[in-house]
Structure formats: structure tokens, C-alpha cells
GUBA-317247 format. One line per 2 residues: number of its first residue (from 0); their letters; for each residue x, y, z of C-alpha. Coordinates in steps of 0.05 Angstrom, whole numbers. Example, Ala and Ser with C-alpha at 12.3 -4.5 7.8 and 13.67 -1.06 7.14 Angstrom:
<recs>
0) AS) 246 -90 156 ~ 273 -21 143
</recs>
This chain:
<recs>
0) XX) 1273 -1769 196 ~ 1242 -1771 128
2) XX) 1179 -1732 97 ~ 1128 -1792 109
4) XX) 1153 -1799 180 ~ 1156 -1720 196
6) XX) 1084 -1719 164 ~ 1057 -1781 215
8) XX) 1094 -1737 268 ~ 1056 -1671 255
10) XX) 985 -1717 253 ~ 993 -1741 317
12) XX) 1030 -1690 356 ~ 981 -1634 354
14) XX) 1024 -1560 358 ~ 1024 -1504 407
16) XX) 967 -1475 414 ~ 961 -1400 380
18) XX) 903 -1345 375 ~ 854 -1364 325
20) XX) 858 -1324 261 ~ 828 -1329 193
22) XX) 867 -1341 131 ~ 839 -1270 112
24) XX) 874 -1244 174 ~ 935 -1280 163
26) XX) 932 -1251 94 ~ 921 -1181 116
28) XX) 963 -1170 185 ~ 1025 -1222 171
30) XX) 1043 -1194 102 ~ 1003 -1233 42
32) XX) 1029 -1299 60 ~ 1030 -1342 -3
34) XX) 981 -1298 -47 ~ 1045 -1245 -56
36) XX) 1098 -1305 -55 ~ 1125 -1314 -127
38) XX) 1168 -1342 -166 ~ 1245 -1300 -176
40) XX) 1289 -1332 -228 ~ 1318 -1387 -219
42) XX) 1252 -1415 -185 ~ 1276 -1486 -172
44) XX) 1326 -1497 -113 ~ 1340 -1565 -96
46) XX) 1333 -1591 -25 ~ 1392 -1578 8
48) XX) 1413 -1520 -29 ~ 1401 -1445 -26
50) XX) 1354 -1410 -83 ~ 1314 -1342 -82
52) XX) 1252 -1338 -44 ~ 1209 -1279 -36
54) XX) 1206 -1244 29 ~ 1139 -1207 49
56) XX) 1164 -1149 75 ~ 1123 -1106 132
58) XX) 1091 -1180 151 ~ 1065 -1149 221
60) XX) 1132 -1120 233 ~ 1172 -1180 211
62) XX) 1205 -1202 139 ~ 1196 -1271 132
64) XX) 1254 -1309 98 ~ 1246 -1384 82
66) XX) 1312 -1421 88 ~ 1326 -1489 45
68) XX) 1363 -1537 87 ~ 1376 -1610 80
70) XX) 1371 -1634 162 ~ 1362 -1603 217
72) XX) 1313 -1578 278 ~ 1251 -1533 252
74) XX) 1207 -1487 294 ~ 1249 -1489 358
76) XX) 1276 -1417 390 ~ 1338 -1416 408
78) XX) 1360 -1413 480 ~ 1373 -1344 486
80) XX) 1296 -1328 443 ~ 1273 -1380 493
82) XX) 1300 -1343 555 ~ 1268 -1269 525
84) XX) 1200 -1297 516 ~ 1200 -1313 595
86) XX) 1211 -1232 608 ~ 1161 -1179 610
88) XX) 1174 -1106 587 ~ 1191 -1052 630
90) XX) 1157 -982 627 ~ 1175 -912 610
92) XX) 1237 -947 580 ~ 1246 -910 498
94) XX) 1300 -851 497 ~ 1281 -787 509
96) XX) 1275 -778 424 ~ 1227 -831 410
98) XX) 1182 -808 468 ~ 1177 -738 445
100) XX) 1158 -758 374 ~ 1113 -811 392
102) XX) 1079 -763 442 ~ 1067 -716 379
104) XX) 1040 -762 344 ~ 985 -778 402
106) XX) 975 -706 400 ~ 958 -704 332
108) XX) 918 -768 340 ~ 881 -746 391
110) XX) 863 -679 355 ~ 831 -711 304
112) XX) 750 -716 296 ~ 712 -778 314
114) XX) 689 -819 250 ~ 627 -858 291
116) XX) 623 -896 247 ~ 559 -945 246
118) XX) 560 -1022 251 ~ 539 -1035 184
120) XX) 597 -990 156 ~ 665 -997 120
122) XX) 731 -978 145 ~ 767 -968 89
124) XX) 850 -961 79 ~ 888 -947 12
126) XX) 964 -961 22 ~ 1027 -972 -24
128) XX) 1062 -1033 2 ~ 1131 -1068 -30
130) XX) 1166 -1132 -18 ~ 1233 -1153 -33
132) XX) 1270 -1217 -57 ~ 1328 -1242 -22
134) XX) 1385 -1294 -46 ~ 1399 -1329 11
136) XX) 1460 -1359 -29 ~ 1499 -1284 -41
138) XX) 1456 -1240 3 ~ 1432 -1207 -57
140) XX) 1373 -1165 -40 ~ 1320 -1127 -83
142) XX) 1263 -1086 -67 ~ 1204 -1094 -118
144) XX) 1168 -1026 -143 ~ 1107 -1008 -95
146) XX) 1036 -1032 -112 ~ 970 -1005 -91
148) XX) 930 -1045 -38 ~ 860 -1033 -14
150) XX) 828 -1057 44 ~ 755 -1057 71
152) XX) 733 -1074 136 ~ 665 -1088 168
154) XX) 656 -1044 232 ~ 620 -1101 276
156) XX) 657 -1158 246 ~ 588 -1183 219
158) XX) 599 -1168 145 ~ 638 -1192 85
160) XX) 704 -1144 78 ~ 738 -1137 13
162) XX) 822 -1142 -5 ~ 841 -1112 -73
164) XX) 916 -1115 -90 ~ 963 -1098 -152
166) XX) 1019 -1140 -170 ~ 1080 -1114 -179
168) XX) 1065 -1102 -256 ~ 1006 -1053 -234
170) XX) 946 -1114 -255 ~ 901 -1138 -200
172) XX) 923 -1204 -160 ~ 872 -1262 -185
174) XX) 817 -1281 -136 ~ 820 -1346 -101
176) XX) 772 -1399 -105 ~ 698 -1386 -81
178) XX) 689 -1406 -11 ~ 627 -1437 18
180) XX) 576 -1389 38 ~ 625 -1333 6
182) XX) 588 -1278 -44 ~ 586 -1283 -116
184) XX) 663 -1268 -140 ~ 674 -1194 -147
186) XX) 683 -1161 -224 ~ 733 -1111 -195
188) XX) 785 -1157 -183 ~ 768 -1159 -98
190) XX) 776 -1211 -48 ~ 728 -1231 -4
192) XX) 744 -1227 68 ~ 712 -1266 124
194) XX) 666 -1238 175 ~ 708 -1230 240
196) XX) 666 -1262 294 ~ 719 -1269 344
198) XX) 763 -1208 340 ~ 826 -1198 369
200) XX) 892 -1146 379 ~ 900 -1197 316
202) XX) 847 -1192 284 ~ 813 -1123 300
204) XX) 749 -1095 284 ~ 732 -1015 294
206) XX) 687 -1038 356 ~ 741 -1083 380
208) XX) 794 -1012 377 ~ 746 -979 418
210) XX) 737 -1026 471 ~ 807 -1011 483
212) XX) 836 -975 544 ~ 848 -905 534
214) XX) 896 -912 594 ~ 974 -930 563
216) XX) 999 -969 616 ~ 935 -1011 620
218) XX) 935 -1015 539 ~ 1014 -1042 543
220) XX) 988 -1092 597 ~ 935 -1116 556
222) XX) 982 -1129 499 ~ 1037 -1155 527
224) XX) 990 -1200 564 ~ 951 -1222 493
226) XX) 1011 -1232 453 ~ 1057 -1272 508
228) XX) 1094 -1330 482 ~ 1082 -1293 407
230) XX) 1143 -1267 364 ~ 1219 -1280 394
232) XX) 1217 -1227 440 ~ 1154 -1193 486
234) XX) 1180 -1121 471 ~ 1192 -1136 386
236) XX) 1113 -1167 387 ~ 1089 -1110 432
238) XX) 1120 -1059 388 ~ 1094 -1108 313
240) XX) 1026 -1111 337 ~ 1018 -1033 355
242) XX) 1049 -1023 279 ~ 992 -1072 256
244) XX) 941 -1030 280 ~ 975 -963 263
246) XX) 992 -984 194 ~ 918 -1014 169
248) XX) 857 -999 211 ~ 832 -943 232
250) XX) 815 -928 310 ~ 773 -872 357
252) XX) 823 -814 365 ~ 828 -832 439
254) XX) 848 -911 430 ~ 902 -872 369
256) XX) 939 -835 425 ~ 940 -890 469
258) XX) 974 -929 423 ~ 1028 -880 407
260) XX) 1034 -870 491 ~ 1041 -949 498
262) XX) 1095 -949 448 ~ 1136 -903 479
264) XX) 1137 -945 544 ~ 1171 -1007 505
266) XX) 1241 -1018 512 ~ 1292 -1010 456
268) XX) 1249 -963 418 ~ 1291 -907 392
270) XX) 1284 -845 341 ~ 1315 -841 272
272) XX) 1325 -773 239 ~ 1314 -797 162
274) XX) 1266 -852 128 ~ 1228 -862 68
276) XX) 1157 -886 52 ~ 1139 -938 5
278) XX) 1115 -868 -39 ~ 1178 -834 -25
280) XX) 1153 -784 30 ~ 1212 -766 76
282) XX) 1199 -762 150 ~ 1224 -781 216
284) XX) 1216 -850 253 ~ 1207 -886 313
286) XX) 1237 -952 312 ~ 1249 -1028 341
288) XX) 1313 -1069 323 ~ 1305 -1149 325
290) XX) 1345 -1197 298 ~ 1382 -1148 259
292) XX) 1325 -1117 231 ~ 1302 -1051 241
294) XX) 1230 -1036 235 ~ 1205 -964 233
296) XX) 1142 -927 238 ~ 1155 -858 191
298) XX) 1111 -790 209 ~ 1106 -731 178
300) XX) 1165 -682 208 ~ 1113 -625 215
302) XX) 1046 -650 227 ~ 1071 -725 264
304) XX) 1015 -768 218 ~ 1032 -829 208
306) XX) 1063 -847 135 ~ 1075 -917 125
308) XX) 1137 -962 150 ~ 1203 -987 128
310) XX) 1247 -1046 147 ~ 1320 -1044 143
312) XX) 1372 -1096 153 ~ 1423 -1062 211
314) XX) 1467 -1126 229 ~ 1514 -1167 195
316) XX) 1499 -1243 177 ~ 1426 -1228 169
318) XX) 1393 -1276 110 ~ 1356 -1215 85
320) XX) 1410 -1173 68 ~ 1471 -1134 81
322) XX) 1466 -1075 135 ~ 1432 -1011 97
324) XX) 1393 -1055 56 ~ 1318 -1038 51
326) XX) 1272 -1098 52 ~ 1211 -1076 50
328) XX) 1158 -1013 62 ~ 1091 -986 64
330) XX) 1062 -917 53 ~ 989 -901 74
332) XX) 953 -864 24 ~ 880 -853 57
334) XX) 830 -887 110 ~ 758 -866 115
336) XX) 694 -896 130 ~ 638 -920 71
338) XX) 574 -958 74 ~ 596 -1018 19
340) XX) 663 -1051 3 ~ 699 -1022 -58
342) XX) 672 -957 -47 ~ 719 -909 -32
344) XX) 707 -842 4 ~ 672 -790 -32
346) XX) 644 -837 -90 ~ 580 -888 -95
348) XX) 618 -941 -133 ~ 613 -1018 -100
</recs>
């Protein structure tokens, strides 16, 4: 099949349907997409062969690695994917390891005070995140120094939000294009991010997090039940859509713990004694293995706060890397509330 006939193809066989997200969304919870994509020497690969490509690491639990090929089926799991996604998750099924430390960490959640925070406010989250680049030809893998992102969300969903990320040189990614109906462009280097009408476990707001059950069985229900037929496995998009919350929103303390709790009823989650945070905090882990990639959620050994993540490849033949290579990682640096987009806590600057 060639490109004009593969193009006729997708216009008149419409795809699967999937949960309606924003390109904001898709920029914020699946890892950048094509704003952080760039170019690693040598750029060009010719169809048919294998070039570097830039993986966005952390991309909702999953680095994304785009593999040249000259022929072949696209898009279709393989039988054994195929035969996972028709499963469902059974409970109170993480070693005894993982459980304790995620039920410290719902502890600690649940200590914590109440922001309130009103519908007109900001949730705000600073974070270091870093990708890596991956030759799929040698296996070769790199992981690019960590750059400051910033993130401000509207409480109700009903205002403009606000994305401002560093390359990896330390300078401020270039806003895109003005939308229709979007504000004047920022002069501090921000992005504009949609109002969220229709939020989601996808697309969350604050008032969307608290609508949540409190209750962790009813919690895992509801996700496994709002993600089906998402990621390769029900358990691995269970346990990537928990870290999407954890890693950039912020929730009431009660809808925190319940997280944690819900976690530690997926299967396969284990603990790990050792990681490291995109800012180089040590701590100890919870984490998920799929498809020879190990994601982790880091805490604080003492206090069980959540640091940031880490991905790291743990079988052989993956495309990202060898085993013990690091692909990616996050560190979160602050959350708080504000009244306008690119203020941060503590100061009156938007």
C-alpha cells in the first residue's frame, strides 16, 4: 500500500474511538508530544532505515519511541497485548513492600491541610522533567540535562491555564501560534492552555479530583472502568494514569490517599530500595514493569512525599535501551494554589 492509498484509507475508515482530550492535554499528561520532539544528529533517516528520534520520557508513564520501517502493519496489538486488554485487575494483589510504602505515603497525604481552593483559582506545579534520545540502530541511549517546567491550572476548568517550559539549553520553548479566541500571547514565554470543559481521569481539573471516591476499591473500579481498552495492559494504564495525577495536579488530601490505596491494589506493583529524581533526590519507589520498562514513583525515605519519577529499561531487546539504562525522569519541585497564571506562590507577578 502506498502513502496516497494509506491516506484515502485513514479518510474513509474513521479510527477507534478514544476519550476526547485537548492538544493542551495531550501536551501536558502524554509527555510534550511534538513541542519537546527535536532534532539529534544525524536528523535525516531514510524510510526504511533506522535514525535517532527523541523519546519523551515520563509521557503518562510510557516512553514513546518512533520506529522507521519500510512495510509493515501499524497500530495493531499483538495477540498476546490483545488477550491482556480483555482482563481486569485483581485486588489487594502488590507485595507486601510496595503496600507498606504506598500506605505511608496515603498517610502522609492524608495528613496534609486542605488547600479549598476557589473556582476562579490556579493550581500551580513547578517540576524538573528530562527526556532522552534513543538510536534505535545501536541502542545508544542518552538522557538530556533536566529543565524546569511550570504548569497552571484553572480550578473549575472555566479559565485559560498557562504551560511554561525550558529547553534543554535553560531558554524558554517558543509559543505556538495564537489560537482563535486564545488571549493576547504571553511576554513571559507561557503557553496558553485551553479551558477544560469536559474533564476527565485524562484531563483533570481540582473539582474533577474531588468528585472522586475517597473509597480505594471504588476509585480502582472507576479507573479501570474509564481507561478500558487504553494502554497494552489494564493494570500498566491503571497504574500510568494514578502517576498522571500524582506527578502534576494537585488533589484534596482525602482523594491523595485514595490514590496511593488504589495503587497498592494493582497487580505487579513492587518496591525498589534505591532511585533518583530528575533533581538528584534519592528515595525509595514503588514501581510497574511493562514492556520492559520500569516506571517508578520515588518518595522521600522519611517523610513518604512524593518526589518525581524515573523510567528504566529492565529487559533485553527493548528499542529504548539496554537494561539499567535511564530514559527519562521527573522531580517535583512545588504545587500550590494562586489567583492568576504565572504567579507563583508567595509573589503577585502574572
Amino acid at each position: 500500500m502506498n502513502e496516497d492509498e494509506r491516506a484515502e484509507l485513514d479518510r474513509l475508515v474513521p479510527g477507534p474511538a478514544r476519550p476526547e482530550l485537548s492538544a493542551d492535554r495531550h501536551r501536558l499528561l502524554r509527555g510534550h508530544l511534538m513541542s519537546e520532539i527535536r532534532e539529534t544528529k544525524p536528523a535525516r533517516a531514510r524510510r526504511g532505515r533506522l535514525g535517532w528520534v527523541a523519546v519523551p520520557a515520563l509521557a503518562g508513564g510510557l516512553a514513546l519511541a518512533v520506529v522507521l520501517s519500510s512495510g509493515g502493519g501499524e497500530g495493531a496489538p499483538a495477540p498476546q497485548q490483545q488477550a491482556a486488554q480483555q482482563t481486569t485487575g485483581t485486588l489487594d494483589a502488590a507485595p507486601v513492600g510496595a503496600v507498606q510504602l504506598l500506605t505511608q505515603a496515603a498517610d502522609t497525604a492524608a495528613g496534609k491541610p486542605d488547600p479549598k481552593p476557589g473556582k476562579k483559582q490556579f493550581v500551580y506545579v513547578d517540576s524538573l522533567v528530562a527526556f532522552s534520545s534513543v538510536n534505535l540502530a545501536t541502542g545508544e541511549s542518552k538522557v538530556d540535562p533536566a529543565h524546569r517546567r511550570q504548569a497552571w491550572f484553572s480550578v473549575d476548568g472555566g479559565q485559560w491555564g498557562v504551560l511554561k517550559e525550558e529547553r534543554g539549553d535553560g531558554k524558554a520553548i517558543a509559543p505556538e501560534k495564537t489560537k482563535p479566541g486564545e488571549p493576547a500571547p504571553r511576554t513571559d514565554g507561557g503557553h496558553w492552555l485551553d479551558p477544560n470543559a469536559r474533564p476527565s481521569l485524562n484531563a483533570p481539573t481540582y473539582e474533577y479530583l474531588a468528585g472522586l471516591p475517597t473509597d480505594p476499591d471504588a476509585l480502582l473500579k472507576k479507573i479501570y472502568a474509564e481507561t478500558k481498552g487504553q494502554g497494552q495492559t489494564p493494570d500498566q494504564e491503571a497504574f500510568a494514569t494514578i502517576g498522571d495525577l500524582l506527578r502534576e495536579q494537585l488533589a484534596p488530601p482525602a482523594v491523595s490517599a485514595a490514590l496511593y490505596r488504589a495503587a497498592a491494589k494493582i497487580p505487579g506493583v513492587t518496591a525498589v530500595d534505591d532511585s533518583v529524581d530528575a533533581s538528584g533526590r534519592h528515595g525509595v519507589a514503588v514501581a510497574h514493569v511493562n514492556a520492559g520498562t520500569r516506571t517508578e514513583w520515588i518518595f522521600d525515605p522519611k517523610t513518604h512525599e512524593f518526589l518525581g519519577e524515573r523510567e528504566v529499561v529492565v529487559g533485553e531487546g527493548s528499542e529504548t535501551g539496554k537494561p539499567g539504562t535511564v530514559i527519562g525522569h521527573s522531580a517535583v519541585l512545588g504545587r500550590g494554589v494562586v489567583d492568576q497564571p504565572g504567579e507563583e506562590p508567595g509573589q503577585k507577578n502574572a
